[in-house]
C-alpha positions in Angstrom: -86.5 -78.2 -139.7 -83.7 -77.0 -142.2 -81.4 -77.0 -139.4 -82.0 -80.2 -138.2 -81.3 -81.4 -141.8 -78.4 -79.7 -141.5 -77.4 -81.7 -138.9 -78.0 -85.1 -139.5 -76.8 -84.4 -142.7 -73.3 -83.3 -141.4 -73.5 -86.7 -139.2 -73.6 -89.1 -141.3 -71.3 -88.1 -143.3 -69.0 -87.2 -140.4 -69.8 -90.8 -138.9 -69.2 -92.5 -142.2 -66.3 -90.6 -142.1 -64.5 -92.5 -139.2 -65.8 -95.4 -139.9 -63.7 -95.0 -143.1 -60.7 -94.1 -141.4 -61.1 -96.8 -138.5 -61.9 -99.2 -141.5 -64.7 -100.7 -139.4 -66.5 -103.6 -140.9 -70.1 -103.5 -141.2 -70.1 -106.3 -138.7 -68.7 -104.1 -136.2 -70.5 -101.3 -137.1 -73.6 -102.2 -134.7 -77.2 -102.3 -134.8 -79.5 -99.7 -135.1 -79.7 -95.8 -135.1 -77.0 -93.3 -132.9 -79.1 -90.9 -130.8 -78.6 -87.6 -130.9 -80.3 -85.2 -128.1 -80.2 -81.3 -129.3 -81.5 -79.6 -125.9 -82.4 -75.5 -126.4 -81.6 -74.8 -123.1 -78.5 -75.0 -121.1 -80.2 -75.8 -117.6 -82.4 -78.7 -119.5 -78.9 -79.9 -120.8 -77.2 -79.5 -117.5 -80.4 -81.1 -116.2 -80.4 -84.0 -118.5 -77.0 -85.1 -118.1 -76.8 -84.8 -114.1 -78.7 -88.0 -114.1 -75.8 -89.7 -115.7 -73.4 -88.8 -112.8 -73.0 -90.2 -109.4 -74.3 -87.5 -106.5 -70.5 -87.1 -105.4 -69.4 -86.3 -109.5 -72.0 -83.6 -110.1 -69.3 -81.2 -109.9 -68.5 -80.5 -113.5 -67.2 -77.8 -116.1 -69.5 -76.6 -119.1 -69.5 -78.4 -122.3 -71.2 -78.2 -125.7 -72.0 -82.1 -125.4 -71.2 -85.1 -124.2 -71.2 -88.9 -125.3 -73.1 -91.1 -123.0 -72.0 -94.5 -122.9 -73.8 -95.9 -120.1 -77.0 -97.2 -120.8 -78.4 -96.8 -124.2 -75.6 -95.2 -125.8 -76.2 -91.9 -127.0 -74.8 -88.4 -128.2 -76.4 -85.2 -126.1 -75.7 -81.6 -127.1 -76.2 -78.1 -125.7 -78.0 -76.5 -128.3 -76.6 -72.9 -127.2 -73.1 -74.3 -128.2 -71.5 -71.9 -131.1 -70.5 -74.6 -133.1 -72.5 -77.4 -132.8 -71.1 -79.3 -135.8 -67.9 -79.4 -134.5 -69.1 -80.3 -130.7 -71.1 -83.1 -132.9 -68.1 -84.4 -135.2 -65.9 -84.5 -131.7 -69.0 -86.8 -129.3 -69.4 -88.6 -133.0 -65.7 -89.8 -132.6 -66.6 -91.1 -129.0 -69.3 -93.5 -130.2 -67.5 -94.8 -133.0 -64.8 -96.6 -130.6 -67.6 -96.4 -127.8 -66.9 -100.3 -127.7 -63.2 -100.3 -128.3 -60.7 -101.0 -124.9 -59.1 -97.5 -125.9 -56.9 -95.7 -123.2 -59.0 -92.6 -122.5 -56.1 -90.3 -124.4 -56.4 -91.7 -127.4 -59.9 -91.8 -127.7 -59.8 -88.0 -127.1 -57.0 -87.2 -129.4 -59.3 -89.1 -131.9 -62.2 -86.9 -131.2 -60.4 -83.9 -130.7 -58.8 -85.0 -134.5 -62.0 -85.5 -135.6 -63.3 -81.7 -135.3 -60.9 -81.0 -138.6 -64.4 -82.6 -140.3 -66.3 -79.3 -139.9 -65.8 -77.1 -142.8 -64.2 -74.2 -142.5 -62.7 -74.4 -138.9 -59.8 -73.7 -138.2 -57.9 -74.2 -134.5 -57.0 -71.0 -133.1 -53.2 -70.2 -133.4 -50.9 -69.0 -130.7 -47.3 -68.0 -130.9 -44.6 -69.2 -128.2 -45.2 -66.6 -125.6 -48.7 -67.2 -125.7 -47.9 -71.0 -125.0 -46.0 -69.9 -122.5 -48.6 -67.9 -120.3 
């Protein structure tokens, strides 16, 4: 229970967050709550969000979560991820734009951008001939 605190603690403020910097209105800020799924298991995750993919896209790497946007639009997480608050900050960033035209790499960059939230982490550094390998 403490950890699930935890979490939706670390959401809001992460959501409020982006809404801040996207200086979103609270007209365009929507109706309602955000789901978030937490699933303890990675073949109930895998599981879960197979039914979201066409038979012929069920090919697909691991992940730590994902944003769905079809349907009712909602945030789903693999609960065995090592950092879940940063896997939440970065699907958090989707469904903040979720109804934005954005091209697909800029709605990445602004999750990926949107993982410096989490406290504490810090993107792994390489030198020049490990970026060249």
């Amino acid at each position: 229970q403490r950890e699930a605190k935890g979490l939706l603690e670390f959401g809001d403020a992460a959501y409020g967050r982006l809404e801040n910097l996207l200086q979103r209105t609270p007209e365009a800020r929507g109706l309602g709550k955000h789901a978030i799924l937490v699933l303890e298991a990675a073949p109930i995750y895998y599981d879960y969000i197979a039914y979201f993919y066409h038979d012929n896209e069920r090919e697909y790497g691991t992940s730590a979560g994902i944003h769905i946007s079809k349907g009712y639009v909602h945030t789903v997480l693999n609960g065995v991820s090592s950092n879940i608050l940063r896997t939440l900050a970065h699907e958090l960033a989707h469904n903040v734009v979720n109804n934005r035209p954005l091209p697909r790499w800029l709605n990445e960059g602004l999750a990926q951008f949107a993982e410096d939230m989490v406290p504490g982490y810090r993107p792994a550094m390489i030198d020049a001939r490990q970026q060249r390998l």
